[in-house]
Each structure stands twice: as C-alpha cells, then as structure tokens.
C-alpha positions as CSV (number, residue, x, y, z in Angstrom):
1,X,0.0,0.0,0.0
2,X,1.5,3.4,-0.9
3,X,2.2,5.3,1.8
4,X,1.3,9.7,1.8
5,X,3.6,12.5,2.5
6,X,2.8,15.6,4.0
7,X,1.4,18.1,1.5
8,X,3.0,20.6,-0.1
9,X,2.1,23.7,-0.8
10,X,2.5,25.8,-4.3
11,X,0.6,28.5,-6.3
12,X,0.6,26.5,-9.5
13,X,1.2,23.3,-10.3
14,X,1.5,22.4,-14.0
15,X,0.4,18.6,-14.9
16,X,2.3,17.7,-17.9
17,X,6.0,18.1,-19.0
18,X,5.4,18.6,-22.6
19,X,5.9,21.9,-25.1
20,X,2.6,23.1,-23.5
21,X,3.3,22.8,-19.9
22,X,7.1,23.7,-20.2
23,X,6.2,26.9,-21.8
24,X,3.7,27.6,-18.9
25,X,6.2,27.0,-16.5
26,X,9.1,29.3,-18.1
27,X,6.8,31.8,-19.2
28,X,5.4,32.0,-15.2
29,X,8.8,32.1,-14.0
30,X,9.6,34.6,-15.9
31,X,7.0,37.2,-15.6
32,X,6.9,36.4,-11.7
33,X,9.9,35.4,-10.1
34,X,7.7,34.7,-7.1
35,X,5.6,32.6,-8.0
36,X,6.0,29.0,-6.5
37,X,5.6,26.0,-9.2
38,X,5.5,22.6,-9.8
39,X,5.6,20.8,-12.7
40,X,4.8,17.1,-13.0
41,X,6.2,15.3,-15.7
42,X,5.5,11.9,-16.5
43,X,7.7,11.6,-19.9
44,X,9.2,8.5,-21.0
45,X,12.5,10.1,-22.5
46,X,13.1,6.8,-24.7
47,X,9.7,6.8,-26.2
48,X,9.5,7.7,-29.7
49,X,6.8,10.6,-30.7
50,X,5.8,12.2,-34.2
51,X,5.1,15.5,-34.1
52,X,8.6,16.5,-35.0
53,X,8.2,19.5,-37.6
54,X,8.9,22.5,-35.7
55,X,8.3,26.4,-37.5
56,X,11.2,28.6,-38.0
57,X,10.1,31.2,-35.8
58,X,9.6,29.3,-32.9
59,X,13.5,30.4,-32.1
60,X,11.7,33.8,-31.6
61,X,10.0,32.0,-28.5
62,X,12.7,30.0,-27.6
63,X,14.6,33.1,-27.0
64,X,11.8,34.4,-24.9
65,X,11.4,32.1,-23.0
66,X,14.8,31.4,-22.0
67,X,18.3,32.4,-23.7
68,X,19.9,29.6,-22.0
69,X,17.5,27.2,-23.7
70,X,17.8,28.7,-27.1
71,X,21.5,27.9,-26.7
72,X,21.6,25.0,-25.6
73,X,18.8,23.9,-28.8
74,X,21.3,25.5,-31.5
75,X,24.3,23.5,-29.8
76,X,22.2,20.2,-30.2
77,X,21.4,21.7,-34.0
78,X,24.9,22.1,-34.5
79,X,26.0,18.5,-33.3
80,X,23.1,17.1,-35.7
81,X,20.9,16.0,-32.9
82,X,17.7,17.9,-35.0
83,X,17.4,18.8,-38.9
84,X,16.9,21.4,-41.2
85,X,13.8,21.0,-43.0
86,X,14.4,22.4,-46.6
87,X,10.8,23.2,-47.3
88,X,7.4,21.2,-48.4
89,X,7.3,18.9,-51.5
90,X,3.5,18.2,-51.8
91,X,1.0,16.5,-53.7
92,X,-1.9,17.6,-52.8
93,X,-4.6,19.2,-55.5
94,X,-3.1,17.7,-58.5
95,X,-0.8,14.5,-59.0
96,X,2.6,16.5,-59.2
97,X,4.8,17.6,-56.7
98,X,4.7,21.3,-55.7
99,X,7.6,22.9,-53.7
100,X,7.8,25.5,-51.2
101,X,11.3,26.3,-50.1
102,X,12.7,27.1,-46.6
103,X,14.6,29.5,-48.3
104,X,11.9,32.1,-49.1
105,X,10.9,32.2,-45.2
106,X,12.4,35.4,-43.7
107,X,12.4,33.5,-40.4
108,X,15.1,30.6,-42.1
109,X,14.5,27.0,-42.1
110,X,12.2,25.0,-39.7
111,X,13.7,21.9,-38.4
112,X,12.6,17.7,-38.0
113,X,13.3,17.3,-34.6
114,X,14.1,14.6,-32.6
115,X,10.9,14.8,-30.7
116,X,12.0,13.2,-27.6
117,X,15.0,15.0,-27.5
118,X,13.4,18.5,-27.7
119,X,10.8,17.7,-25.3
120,X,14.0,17.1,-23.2
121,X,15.6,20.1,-23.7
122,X,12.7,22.0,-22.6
123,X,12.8,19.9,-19.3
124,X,15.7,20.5,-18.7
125,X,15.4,24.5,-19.3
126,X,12.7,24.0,-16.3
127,X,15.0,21.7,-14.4
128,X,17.6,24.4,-15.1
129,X,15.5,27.4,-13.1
130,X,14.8,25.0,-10.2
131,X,18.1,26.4,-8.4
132,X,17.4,29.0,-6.1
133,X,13.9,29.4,-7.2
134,X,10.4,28.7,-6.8
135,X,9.8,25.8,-9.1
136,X,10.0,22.8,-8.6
137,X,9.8,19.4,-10.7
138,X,8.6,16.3,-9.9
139,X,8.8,13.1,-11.6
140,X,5.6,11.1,-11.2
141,X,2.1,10.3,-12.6
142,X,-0.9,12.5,-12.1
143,X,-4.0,9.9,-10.2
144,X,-6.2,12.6,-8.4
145,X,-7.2,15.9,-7.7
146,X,-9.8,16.8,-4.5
147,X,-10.8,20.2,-4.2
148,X,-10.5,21.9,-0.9
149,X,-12.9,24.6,0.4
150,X,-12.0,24.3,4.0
151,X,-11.9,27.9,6.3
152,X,-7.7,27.1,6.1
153,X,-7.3,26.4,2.8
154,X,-8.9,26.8,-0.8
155,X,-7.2,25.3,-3.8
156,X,-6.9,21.9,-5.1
157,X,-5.3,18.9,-3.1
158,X,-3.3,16.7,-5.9
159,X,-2.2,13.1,-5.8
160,X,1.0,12.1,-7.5
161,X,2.7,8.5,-7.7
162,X,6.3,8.6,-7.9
163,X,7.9,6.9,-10.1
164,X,10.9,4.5,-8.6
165,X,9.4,4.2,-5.5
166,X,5.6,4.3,-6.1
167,X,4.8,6.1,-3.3
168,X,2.0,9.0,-3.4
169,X,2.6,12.7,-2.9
170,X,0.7,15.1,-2.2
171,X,0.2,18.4,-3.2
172,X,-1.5,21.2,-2.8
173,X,-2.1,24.6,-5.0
174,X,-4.6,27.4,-5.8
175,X,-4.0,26.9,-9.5
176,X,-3.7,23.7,-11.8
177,X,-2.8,24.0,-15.3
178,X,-3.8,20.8,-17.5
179,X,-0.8,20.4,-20.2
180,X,-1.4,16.7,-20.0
181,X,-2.1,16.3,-23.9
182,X,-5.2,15.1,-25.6
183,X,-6.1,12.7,-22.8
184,X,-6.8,16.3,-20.5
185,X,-6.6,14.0,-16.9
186,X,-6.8,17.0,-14.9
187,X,-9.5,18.5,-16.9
188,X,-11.6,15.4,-17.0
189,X,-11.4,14.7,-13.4
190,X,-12.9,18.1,-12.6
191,X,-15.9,17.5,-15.2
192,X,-14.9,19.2,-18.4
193,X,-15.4,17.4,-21.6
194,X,-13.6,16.6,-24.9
195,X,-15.5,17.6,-28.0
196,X,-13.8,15.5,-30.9
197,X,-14.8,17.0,-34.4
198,X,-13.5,14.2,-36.6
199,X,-11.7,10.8,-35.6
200,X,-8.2,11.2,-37.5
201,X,-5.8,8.5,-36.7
202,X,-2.2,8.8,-37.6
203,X,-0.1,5.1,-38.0
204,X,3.6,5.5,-38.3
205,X,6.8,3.4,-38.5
206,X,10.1,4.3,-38.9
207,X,12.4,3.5,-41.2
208,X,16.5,3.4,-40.9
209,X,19.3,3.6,-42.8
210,X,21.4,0.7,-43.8
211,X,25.1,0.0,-44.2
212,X,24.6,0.0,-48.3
213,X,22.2,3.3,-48.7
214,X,22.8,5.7,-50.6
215,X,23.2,8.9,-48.2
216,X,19.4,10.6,-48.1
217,X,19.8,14.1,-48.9
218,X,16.4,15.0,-49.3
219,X,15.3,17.3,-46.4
220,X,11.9,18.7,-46.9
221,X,8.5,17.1,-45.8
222,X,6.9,15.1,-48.4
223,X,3.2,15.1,-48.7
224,X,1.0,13.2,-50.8
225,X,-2.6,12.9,-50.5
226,X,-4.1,9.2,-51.4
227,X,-7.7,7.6,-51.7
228,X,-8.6,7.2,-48.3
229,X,-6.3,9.4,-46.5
230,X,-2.7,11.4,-46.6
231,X,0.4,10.7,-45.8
232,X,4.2,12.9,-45.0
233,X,7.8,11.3,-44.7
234,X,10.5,13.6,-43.1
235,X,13.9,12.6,-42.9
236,X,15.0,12.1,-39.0
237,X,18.6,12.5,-37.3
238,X,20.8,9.4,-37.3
239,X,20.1,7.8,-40.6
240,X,15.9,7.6,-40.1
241,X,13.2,8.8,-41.7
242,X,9.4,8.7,-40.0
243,X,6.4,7.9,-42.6
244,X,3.1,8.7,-41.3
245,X,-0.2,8.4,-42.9
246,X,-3.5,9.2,-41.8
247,X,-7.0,8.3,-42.4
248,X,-10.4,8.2,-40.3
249,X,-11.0,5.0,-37.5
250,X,-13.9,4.0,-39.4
251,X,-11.8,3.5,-42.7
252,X,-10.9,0.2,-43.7
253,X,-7.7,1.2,-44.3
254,X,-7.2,1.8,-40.6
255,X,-7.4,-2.0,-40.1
256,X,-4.5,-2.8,-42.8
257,X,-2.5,-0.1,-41.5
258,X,-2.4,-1.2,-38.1
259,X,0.0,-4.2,-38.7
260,X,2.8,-4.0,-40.7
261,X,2.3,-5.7,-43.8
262,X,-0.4,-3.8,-44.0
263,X,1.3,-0.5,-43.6
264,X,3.8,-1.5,-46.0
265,X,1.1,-2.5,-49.0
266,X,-0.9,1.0,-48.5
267,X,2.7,2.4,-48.5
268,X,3.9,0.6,-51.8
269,X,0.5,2.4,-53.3
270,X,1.7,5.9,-52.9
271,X,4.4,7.3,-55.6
272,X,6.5,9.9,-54.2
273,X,6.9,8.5,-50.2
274,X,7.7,5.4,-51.6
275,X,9.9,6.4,-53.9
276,X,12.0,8.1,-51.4
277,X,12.0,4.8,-48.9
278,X,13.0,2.4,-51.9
279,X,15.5,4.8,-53.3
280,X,17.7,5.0,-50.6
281,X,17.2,1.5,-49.3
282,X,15.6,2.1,-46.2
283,X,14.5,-0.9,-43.6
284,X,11.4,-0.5,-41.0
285,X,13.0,-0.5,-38.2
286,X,11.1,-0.7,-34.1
287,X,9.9,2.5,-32.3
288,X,11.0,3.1,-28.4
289,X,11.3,0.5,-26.9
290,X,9.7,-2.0,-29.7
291,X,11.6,-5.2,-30.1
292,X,10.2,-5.8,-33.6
293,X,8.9,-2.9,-36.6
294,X,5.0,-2.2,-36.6
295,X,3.1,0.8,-37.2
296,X,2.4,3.2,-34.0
297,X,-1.0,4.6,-34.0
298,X,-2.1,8.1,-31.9
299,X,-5.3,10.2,-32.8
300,X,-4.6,12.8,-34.8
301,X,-7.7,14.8,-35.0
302,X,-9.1,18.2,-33.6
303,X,-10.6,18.7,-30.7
304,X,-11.2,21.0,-27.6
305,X,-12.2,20.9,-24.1
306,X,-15.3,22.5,-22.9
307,X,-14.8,24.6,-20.6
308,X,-10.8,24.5,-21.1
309,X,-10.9,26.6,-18.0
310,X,-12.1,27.9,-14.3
311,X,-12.0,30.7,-12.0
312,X,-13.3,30.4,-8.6
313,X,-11.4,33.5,-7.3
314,X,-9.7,32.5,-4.7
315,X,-8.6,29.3,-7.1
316,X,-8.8,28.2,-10.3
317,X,-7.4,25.7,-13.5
318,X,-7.5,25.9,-16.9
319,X,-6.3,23.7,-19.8
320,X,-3.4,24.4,-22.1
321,X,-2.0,22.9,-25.3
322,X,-3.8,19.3,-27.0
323,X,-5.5,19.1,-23.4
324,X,-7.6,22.4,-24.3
325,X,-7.4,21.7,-28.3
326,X,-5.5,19.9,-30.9
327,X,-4.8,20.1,-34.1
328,X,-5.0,17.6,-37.1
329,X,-1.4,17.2,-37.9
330,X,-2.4,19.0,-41.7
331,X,-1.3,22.6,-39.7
332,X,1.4,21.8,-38.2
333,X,0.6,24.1,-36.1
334,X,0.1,21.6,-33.0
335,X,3.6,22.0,-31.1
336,X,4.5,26.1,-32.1
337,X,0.7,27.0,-31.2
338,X,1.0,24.4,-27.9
339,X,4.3,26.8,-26.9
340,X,2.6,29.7,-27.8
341,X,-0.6,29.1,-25.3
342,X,1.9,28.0,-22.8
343,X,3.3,31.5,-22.8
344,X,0.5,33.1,-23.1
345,X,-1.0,31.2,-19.7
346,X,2.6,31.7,-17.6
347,X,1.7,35.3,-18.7
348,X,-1.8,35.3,-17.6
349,X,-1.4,33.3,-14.6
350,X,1.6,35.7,-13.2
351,X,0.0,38.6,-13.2
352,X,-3.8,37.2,-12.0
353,X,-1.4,35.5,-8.9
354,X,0.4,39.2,-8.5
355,X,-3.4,40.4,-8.2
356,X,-3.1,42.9,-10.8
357,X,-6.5,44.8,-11.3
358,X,-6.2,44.7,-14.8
359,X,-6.9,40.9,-15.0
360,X,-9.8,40.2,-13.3
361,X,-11.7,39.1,-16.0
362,X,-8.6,37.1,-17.0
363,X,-10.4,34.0,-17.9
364,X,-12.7,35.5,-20.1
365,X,-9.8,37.2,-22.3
366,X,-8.2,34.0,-22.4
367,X,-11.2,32.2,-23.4
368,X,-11.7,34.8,-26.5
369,X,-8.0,34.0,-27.4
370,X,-8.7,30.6,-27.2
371,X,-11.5,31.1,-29.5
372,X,-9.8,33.3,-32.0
373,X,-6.8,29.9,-32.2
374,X,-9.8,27.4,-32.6
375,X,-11.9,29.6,-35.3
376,X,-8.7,30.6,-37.3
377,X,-7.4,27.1,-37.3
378,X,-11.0,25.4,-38.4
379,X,-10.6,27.7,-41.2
380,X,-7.3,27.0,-42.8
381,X,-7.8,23.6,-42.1
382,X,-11.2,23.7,-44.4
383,X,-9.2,25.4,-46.9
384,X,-6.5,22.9,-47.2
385,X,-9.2,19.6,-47.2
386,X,-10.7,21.7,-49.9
387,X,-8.0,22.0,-52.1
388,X,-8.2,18.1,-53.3
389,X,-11.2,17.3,-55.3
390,X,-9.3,14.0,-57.1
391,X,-10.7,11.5,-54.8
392,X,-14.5,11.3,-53.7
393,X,-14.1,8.5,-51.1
394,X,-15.4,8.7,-47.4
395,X,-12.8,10.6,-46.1
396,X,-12.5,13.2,-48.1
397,X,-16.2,13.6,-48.3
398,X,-15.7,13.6,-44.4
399,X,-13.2,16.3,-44.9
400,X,-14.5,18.7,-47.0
401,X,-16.7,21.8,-45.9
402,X,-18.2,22.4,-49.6
C-alpha cells in the first residue's frame, strides 16, 4: 500500500511536462519570479513521438522564453541531434509535386526534430530554473485531484505516484494547469469534456538507414494525398526517416494499416513517399522501446475541451495545449501554437497571482483568445481539405466543408 507524504504547498502546479506545460512554467517564471511551481512530468524520454516538424520562428520563443534554452537547442542543432527541413514537397490538388522552399521564409529554415529530445531540452530549461527558485519538478504520474474549500485552505489537493518508489505525494495549490495532452486528466477529473470534431488517426513506423544506402539528402517534408487518407515522410537525425499516414478510424484502411504488412502494401500504393524509402534503401526498423517494426497509431484529430478553464477567485485551472485543443497534424501548427498558449497562460497566470486589477476578467480574455486559435485554425484547415477534389471516397467527403 503506498504510503502519503505531508502536502505541499504551491501556487501553480503544472500537470504535464510537454511543449505546453514547459512553456507555462518558463513563461510564469519569468514574468513572476515569485511565483512557486510545480511541474509534474511523467515523460518517458526513450519513447519515440511524431510530431517533429517545428516552424522557424519558434526560435523567436525559444529566445523568450529562455536564452539559455535557445542555446543549448542550437548547440544540439549544430552536433546534428535535430534537422533542417528544406521546405514542403506536396501533392496535394493535382498529382505533381509542388515545392515551397525554406529558403523564401524570412524566419530561415524549420527543423525535423528529434521529438523526444526536444521535449528534453525544454525539461531541462525548467530543471535548469529550479536552483534557487520557486519551481520545482517532480517526476511522477498524475491519479487525483480533491478540491478543498475548507476555512484554512482553498485550492486543489493533488495526488502524485512517484515513479521508482511508487509512493504517493501530495500536493496542494490554488492553481492547476492541464498540459497533460489530448487525454486532458486533470480536466476530466474536474468535469470538463472533450469535443472530438473528426476521428483522425495517424499510424507511423520508422524507417533506418542501412550500411549500403545511398546517403538521403532530401530534407523537406513530403506530402501526398491518397484515396482514403494522406500521408508525409520527413527525414529524422541518425540515418531515419518517419512515414506517417492518416485516415479516419472507421476507414478500412485503418485495419490494414495497423500491422505492418499492412502499412507496408498501403505504403507501396503511394508514388513519391515510396519512392524516397525504396530509393535510398531504407529498412522499418522498431519505435521506443519495440523489439520488432510495426506501425504506432495516436489520434490525430481536432478537438477542444469545454470549458478549457475555471475561475473560482480564490482558485482556479484551466487547460493548455492538446489538453484544451489539438490540431489535425495537416497545420502543423500543433507544437509552435501548444508553446505559444503555454506562454500566453505563464503570462496570464503571473499577473492574475500578482493580483493585478487589470486581469480580473482574465479568464474571459483568455477564453476569447482561445476562441480566436480554434476559429482561425478550423478555417485554414477547411481550406487545405478543400483543395483536393481527385478523390470522392469517405474521407474526403468527411473532410471537406463544400
């Protein structure tokens, strides 16, 4: 039976170690110095994740956020830990390939990222501020949260097992931010609600390099839209490349892709991704900690959280990143707009916790922001879907706001 500290007090404690949460915790720390926080993190650093096209100007935010993190990214850039992505090769409206290079972006070139790595760095930038300061961070899994309206003591009593030990912690604070990701556990405990708007999967493997391949010098993202579904292919450090595709959970598709011969023969259909695996000889090769290669799957489409956030005056939560909305992977916008919100709520939260008479309302302003992300992101993803009229199947029916 696990046996229970003593509680522990903090103003804000941040559930979820991701881009999202991170960015919370930097961004509080930096706009109040003051402010006690912990962040929970329950990442797996070996785990593999896709997600790993990141913007050129998120090293704008980087900066921001913290100069020592921006340095230590463009060291790991320079040792080829992440990418350059050269630009977009896609075809999407017609059968042939149409480019966009990196090179007419004022802000440079955006990177593939090794995903688990960068999550990393950004952990560490929060480990890094620990020292001398107010936050604090905690490796463990999130299992509860109580909330406390006792004469002593309003806020929100949190249970965390440990990892190692499995003990449980607990914790206390007057604000909880959700950066948990799409599963929003924080969120969902206290009653809110996902609202999923389509049922996008995304199945990927990941291929390697062998000793005879010709070196892969392609670095852009490859697109290609298909019958009953898209896929991308972006080339990965050390000698890997990530193919992804994506169709709906009701597609029978879905089922092949799922295993890997079945990944493999919807793969074989496509004409540019494939091209670019048999051309340079790559193998499927396993994920993480996979002892054999086979197709990952994660849900890949958009959602939000209703109501993504609380104030009860005295204390309050609210969700950030995928745990308040996420983004079919079309954007790529999920991880730069996830960091974004993440400041944007460290912001928020520091001056509501500084009692600042200007934010009062805060929750309603950041509701309308939220709103503003959600509307402008429905719309250029109905844009995008509308673009490909060459297949009439299902999903793009599904797709399509025409």
């Amino acid at each position: 039976m696990s046996a229970h500290s003593h509680a522990s007090d903090y103003d804000v404690i941040i559930v979820g170690g991701g881009p999202a949460g991170c960015a919370a915790a930097l961004s509080l720390r930096k706009s109040n110095p003051d402010v006690t926080t912990l962040l929970l993190d329950d990442a797996d650093p070996a785990a593999f994740k896709i997600g790993e096209s990141l913007p050129a100007d998120a090293k704008n935010m980087l900066v921001y956020l913290s100069p020592t993190l921006y340095t230590d990214f463009t060291k790991e850039i320079a040792e080829g830990v992440h990418m350059p992505c050269s630009g977009n090769a896609s075809a999407w409206e017609t059968p042939d390939l149409r480019e966009t290079y990196a090179v007419s972006n004022p802000f440079g070139m955006g990177l593939h990222l090794d995903r688990a790595r960068f999550d990393q760095c950004l952990r560490d930038a929060v480990a890094g501020i620990t020292a001398g300061s107010q936050c604090t961070v905690v490796h463990g899994v999130f299992n509860n949260v109580e909330r406390t309206e006792a004469p002593e003591y309003q806020g929100w009593i949190v249970y965390v097992r440990r990892y190692g030990s499995g003990e449980t912690d607990t914790y206390r604070a007057k604000w909880l931010v959700d950066a948990s990701g799409r599963k929003a556990s924080v969120a969902r405990k206290l009653g809110a609600k996902t609202i999923k708007t389509d049922a996008l999967l995304a199945f990927h493997m990941l291929f390697s390099a062998t000793a005879s391949t010709q070196h892969d010098h392609d670095g852009r993202t490859v697109i290609e839209a298909a019958t009953a579904g898209w896929w991308y292919t972006a080339q990965l450090p050390r000698g890997r490349r990530v193919v992804v595709y994506h169709t709906n959970d009701d597609d029978a598709s879905a089922k092949l892709a799922r295993k890997q011969a079945g990944f493999l023969a919807l793969l074989d259909e496509t004409k540019y991704i494939s091209r670019v695996i048999a051309e340079h000889g790559y193998e499927a090769v396993a994920e993480g900690h996979g002892k054999e290669p086979r197709p990952g799957c994660t849900a890949a489409g958009s959602s939000h959280l209703i109501p993504p956030m609380e104030d009860r005056l005295t204390h309050g939560w609210l969700a950030v990143g995928d745990a308040a909305m996420a983004f079919d992977p079309l954007s790529s916008q999920g991880m730069i707009t996830a960091m974004k919100m993440g400041c944007v709520v460290g912001d928020a939260l520091a001056r509501r916790l500084r009692g600042e008479p200007d934010v009062e309302d805060f929750v309603s302003q950041l509701l309308k922001t939220y709103i503003r992300v959600r509307s402008r992101y429905e719309d250029e993803k109905g844009y995008f879907y509308d673009q490909v009229s060459r297949f009439t199947g299902p999903f793009w029916e599904s797709k399509t706001t025409a």
